[in-house]
N, C-alpha and C positions, 0 to 999 in steps of 0.2 A: 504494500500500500504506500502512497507518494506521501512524502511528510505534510501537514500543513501547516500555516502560516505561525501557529505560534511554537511547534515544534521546529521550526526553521531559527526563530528567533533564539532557543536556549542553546540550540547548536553554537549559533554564533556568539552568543554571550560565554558559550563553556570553552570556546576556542580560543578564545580573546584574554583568558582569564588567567594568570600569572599561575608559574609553576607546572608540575609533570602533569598531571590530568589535562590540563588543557592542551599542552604539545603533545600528548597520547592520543587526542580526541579530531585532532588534524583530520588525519583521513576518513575515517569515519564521518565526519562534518560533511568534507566534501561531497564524499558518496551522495548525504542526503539533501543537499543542494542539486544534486547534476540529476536527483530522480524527482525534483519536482517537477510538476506539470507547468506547462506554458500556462499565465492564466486566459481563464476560457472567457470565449465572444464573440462577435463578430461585427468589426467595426463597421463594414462596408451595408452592409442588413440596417445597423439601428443608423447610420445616418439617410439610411434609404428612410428609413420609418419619419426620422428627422422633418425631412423633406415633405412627406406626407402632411404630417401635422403643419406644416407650414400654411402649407394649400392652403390646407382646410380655414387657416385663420386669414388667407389672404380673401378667400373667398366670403368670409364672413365678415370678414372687415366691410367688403365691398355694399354686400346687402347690409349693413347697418346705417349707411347714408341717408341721411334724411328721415330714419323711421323717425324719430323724433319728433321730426315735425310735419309728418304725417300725423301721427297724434294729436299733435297741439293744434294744428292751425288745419286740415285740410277735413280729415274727418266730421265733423264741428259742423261745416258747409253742406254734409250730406244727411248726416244726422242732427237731430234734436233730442235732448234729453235723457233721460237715464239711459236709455239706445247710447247713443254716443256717449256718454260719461265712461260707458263699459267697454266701448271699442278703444278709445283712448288709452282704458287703463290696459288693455289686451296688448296694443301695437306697443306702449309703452314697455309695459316685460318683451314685449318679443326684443325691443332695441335692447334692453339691459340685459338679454341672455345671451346676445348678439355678438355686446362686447363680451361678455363675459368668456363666451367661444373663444374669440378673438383674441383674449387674455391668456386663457388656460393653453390653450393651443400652442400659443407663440411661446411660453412656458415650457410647457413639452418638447415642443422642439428642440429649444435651448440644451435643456436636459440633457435630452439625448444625443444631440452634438457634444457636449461634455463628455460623456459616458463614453462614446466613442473614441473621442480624442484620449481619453484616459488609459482604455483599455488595448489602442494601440499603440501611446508610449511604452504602458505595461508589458507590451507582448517583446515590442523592441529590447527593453531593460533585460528583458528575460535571458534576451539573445545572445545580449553584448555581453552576460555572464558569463558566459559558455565558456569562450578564452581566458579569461584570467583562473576558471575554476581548472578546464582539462589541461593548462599548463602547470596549476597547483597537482593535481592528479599526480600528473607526469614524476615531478619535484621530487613528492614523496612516494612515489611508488615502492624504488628501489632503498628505501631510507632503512638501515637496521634498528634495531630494537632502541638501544641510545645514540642513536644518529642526533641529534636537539640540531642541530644546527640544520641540513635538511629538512624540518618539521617547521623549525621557525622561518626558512626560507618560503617553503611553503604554503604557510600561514599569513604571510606578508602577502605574499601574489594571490592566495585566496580572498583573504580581506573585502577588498575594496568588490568583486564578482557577488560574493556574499550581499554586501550592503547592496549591490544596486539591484539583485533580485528584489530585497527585501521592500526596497522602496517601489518599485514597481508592484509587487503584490500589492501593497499597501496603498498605490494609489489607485490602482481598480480597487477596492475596496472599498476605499471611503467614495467613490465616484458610485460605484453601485449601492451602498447604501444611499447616497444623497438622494437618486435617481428612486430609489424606493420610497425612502421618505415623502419626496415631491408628487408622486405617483398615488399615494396614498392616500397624502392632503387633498386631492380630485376628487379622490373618491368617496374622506369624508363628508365634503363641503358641498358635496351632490344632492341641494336640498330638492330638488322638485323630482326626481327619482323614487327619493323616501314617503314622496307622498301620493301612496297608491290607492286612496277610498276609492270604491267603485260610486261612494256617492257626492265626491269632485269632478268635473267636467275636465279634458284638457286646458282648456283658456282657466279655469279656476286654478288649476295650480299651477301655471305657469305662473297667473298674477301676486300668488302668493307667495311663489318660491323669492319671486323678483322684488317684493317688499320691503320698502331699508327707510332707516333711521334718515330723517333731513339733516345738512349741514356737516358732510361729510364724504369720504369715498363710498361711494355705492355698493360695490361688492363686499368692503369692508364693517357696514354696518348692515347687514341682512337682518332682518326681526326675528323670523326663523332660523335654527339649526337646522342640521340633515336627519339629528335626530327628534327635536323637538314637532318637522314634521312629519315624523314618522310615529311620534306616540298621539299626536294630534290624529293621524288619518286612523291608527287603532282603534281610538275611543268614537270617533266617530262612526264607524262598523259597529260598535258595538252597543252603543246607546240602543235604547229602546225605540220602537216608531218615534212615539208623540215625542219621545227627548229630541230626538234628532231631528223633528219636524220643529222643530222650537227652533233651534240651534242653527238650523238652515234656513229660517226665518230671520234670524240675527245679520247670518252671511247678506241675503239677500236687503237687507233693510242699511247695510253699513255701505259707507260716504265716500269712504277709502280704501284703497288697497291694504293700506296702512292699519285702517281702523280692523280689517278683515284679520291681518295676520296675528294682532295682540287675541283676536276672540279666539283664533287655533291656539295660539302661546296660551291664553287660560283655559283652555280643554286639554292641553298638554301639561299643565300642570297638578293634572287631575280634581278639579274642583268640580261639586257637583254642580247640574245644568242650570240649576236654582241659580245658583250666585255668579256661573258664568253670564246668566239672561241679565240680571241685575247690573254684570258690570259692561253690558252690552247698550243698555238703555243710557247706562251713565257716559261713556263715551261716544254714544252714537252722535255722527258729524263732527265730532271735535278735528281741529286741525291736527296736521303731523306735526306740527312743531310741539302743539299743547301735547300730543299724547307721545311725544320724545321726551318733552321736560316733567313727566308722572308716570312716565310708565320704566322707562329707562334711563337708570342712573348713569350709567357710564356708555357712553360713543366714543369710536374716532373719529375722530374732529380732521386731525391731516395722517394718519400711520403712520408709521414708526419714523420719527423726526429727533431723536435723542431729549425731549425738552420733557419738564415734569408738568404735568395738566393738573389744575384743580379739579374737584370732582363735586358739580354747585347744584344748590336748588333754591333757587334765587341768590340771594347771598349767604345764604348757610352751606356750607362746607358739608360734604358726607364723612365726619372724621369721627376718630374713639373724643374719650371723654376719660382721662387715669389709665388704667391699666388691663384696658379692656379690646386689645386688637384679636383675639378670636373670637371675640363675640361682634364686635364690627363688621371686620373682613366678611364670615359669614353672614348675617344679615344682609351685606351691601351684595353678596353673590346672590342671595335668594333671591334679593327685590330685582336682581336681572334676568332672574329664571321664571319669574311668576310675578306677572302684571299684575294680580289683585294684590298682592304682598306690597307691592312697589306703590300702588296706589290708595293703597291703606296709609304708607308711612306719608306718602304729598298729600293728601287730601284728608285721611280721617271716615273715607266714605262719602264726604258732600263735596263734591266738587267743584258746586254752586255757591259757595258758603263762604268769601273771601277769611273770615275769622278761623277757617279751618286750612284754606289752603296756603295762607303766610307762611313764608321761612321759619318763622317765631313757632308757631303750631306744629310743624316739621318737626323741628327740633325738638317739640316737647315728647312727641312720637319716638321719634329716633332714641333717646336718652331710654325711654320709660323699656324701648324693647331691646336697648344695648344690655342695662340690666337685667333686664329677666333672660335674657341669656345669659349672664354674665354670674348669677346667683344660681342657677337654674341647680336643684341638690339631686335633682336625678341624672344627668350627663354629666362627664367629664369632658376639659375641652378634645381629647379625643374624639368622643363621641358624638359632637356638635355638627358634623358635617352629617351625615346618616339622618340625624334628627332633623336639621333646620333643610339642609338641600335633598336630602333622600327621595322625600315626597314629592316633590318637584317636580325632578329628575330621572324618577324612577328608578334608581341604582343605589347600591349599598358603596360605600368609602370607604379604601381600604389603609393604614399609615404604612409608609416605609421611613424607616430607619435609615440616613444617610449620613449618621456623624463619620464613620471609618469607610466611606465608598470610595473605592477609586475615582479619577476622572473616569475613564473608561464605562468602569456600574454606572455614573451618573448619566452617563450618554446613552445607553441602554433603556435606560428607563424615559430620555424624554420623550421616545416616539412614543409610550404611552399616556404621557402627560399633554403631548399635543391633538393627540387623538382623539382626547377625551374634550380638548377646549373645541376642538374645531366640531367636536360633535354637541356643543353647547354643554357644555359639564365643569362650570369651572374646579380647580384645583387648589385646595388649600397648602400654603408653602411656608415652610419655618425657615426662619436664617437664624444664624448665630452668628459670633467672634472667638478671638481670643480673648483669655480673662485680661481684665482690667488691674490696675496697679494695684488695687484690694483683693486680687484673686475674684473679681468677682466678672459672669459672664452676661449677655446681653441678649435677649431673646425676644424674636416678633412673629408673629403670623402675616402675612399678607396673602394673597387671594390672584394666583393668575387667571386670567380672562378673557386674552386674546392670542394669537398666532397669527404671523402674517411673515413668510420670507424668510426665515429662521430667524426670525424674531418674537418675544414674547410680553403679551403687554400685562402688566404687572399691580393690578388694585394696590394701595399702602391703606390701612386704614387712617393712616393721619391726613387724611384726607385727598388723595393725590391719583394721579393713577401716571406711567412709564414705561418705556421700553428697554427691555434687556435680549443680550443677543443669545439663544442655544449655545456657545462656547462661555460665557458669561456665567450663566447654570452651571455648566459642566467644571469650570474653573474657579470658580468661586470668587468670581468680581463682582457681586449682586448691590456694592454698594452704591450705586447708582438709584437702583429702588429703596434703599432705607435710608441708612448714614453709614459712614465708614468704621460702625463698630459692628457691623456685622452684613460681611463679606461672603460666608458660607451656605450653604444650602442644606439644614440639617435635616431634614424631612418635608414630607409631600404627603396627601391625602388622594390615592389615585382609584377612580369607581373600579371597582371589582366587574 
């Protein structure tokens, strides 16, 4: 069997390594370099595939011209009234799936021109081993048993043949994981896929996959997940007639595309139909902007820009209050997971009622239910995520332990960390430091809740929200999201 990648590695670190064992372990090393495999691929295939995807985005680039304003301005002319309000919002999604094509696509393409490029560096590295390993070969063939001097000559011309296999395995690698990772994020962010009711129409979920937060990148603030609408179109199958005649009475009566996808968002957060009809009634025609600034606490505004964003509701801040950031953090994830949640903490339930929907009234909300998590004598804050987002979200939270992980563990685990955000799940995150000049250490919860590029946008409960890079996590540079006393990533809360 041909060694693999990390059996290659201790070859050469045992080779490398002062004294008789390692100048004994010479040829044997060799050997298991010269019986590796070429790594496997085929550059000339995925840049063909490359090419394909391109098409396709060249092509849809092309039909995305003007849909826009076909919506806005031409439809309008032919149609009157709810007729046109609905075609509008139709040709509308079609433009933002359009680009969205047009994005993903050109995306992929990239990808896989990378992936190519990599794996035929890789295959070359491979090559150019060859020489310096079969003239090592050669060296020590004839070497007697305390030959040392033939062994370290050896050793010297094997070297360098060594390391640049080892760099070429290792850059297909990381080239193919990238390529998996990117591939992946496709598939979770595939929300109108997810949403298969037989009692949605196609134009229905097109308009609702395409639904996003104002005042921001489009694709980046979608109101749905891939999963949220995927528990959304379950409960929908599964309500009862009259429920779901209610409930499609709601869709049918609502103003907005907008206003459509928070009524999925609370059916997905499993609320009975009673209080989803209620919170239908109470948003019904509100603008998008009103139902951005009460329903969802945290947007991107511009994506990942390196800059630290407040996180307002009107002038109140969504921050702790003492020493209550797991009881924050979680809260501030619920209210983005469940519109009635979100709109209990802005409003109070009247959202006619200016003496309820003040900043002032917010905050008196927010405090009363920071504490009652924060006292709560049945959870620990382990067990805060499972209780406050479980419900929501439909999934149990599992903790992993990251004080002694390598970088490498770290990196392992974020494709399940981003899996989870891209499938609308945020992930609660602990950082630490080093003790302080009292031996004493410093510990925070914050709440990630975005992915975007290998980038991760990072809730603080001190009110803020930020972006950090995938090697940032992995490295332990996260002071960028807290303060620079704590730089490490000691644990994650990741759905089972």
């Amino acid at each position: 069997m041909a060694p693999n990648r990390e059996a290659l590695k201790k070859w050469r670190a045992l080779v490398s390594s002062d004294g008789l064992v390692g100048l004994m372990s010479v040829e044997t090393a060799i050997d298991a370099f010269l019986s590796a495999e070429r790594p496997k691929g085929e550059p000339a295939v995925l840049r063909d595939m490359a090419k394909a995807y391109a098409k396709i985005a060249s092509d849809a680039d092309r039909l995305s011209v003007d849909v826009e304003a076909v919506a806005k301005k031409r439809l309008p002319e032919v149609w009157r009234g709810q007729a046109a309000e609905n075609a509008s919002d139709v040709v509308t999604a079609v433009g933002h799936e359009l680009d969205h094509t047009v994005t993903v696509n050109k995306k992929a393409s990239a990808e896989l021109d990378k992936l190519a490029t990599a794996i035929q560096t890789a295959q070359t590295m491979h090559g150019n081993a060859q020489d310096p390993l079969h003239r090592a070969k050669h060296e020590v063939g004839d070497a007697g048993f305390f030959d040392f001097d033939k062994r370290k000559r050896a050793r010297d011309i094997a070297l360098p043949g060594m390391d640049q296999m080892l760099a070429g395995i290792e850059k297909a690698k990381l080239a193919g994981e990238a390529a998996g990772r990117q591939f992946t994020d496709f598939a979770n962010q595939a929300t109108a896929s997810k949403m298969n009711s037989g009692h949605l129409s196609n134009s229905e979920r097109l308009v609702l996959s395409q639904a996003a937060v104002p005042g921001g990148p489009h694709d980046a603030n979608l109101i749905l997940s891939a999963t949220e609408a995927q528990r959304a179109s379950q409960r929908l199958d599964q309500l009862p007639p009259g429920e779901r005649a209610r409930f499609e009475g709601l869709l049918a009566n609502a103003k907005s595309p907008e206003e459509k996808a928070y009524l999925m968002s609370a059916l997905a957060a499993g609320h009975p139909i009673d209080k989803v009809e209620n919170f239908g009634k109470q948003i019904n025609g509100r603008s998008p902007e009103w139902l951005r600034d009460h329903l969802q606490p945290i947007y991107q505004r511009t994506g990942p820009n390196g800059k630290v964003e407040p996180v307002m509701y009107g002038k109140q801040q969504w921050s702790q209050e003492g020493g209550t950031c797991v009881s924050m953090s979680t809260l501030a994830a619920r209210a983005q997971v469940d519109p009635l949640y979100s709109m209990y903490l802005t409003t109070g339930g009247n959202p006619d009622d200016p003496n309820q929907t003040s900043p002032e009234a917010f905050e008196r909300r927010l405090r009363a239910e920071e504490q009652r998590l924060h006292n709560d004598p049945d959870t620990d804050w382990v067990g805060k995520p499972d209780q406050e987002l479980g419900p929501a979200t439909g999934v149990d939270y599992e903790r992993h332990d990251l004080t002694d992980s390598s970088p490498d563990q770290k990196r392992e685990l974020v494709d399940e960390v981003t899996r989870a955000v891209d499938e609308g799940k945020p992930v609660p995150l602990q950082v630490d430091g080093p003790p302080d000049a009292n031996g004493d250490v410093a510990y925070h919860q914050m709440m990630i809740i975005g992915h975007q590029d290998g980038m991760l946008q990072i809730y603080n409960p001190w009110g803020t929200t930020s972006w950090v890079s995938v090697d940032d996590f992995v490295n332990g540079n996260m002071s960028h999201a807290s303060d620079g006393r704590m730089p490490n990533v000691e644990g994650v809360h990741i759905p089972k």
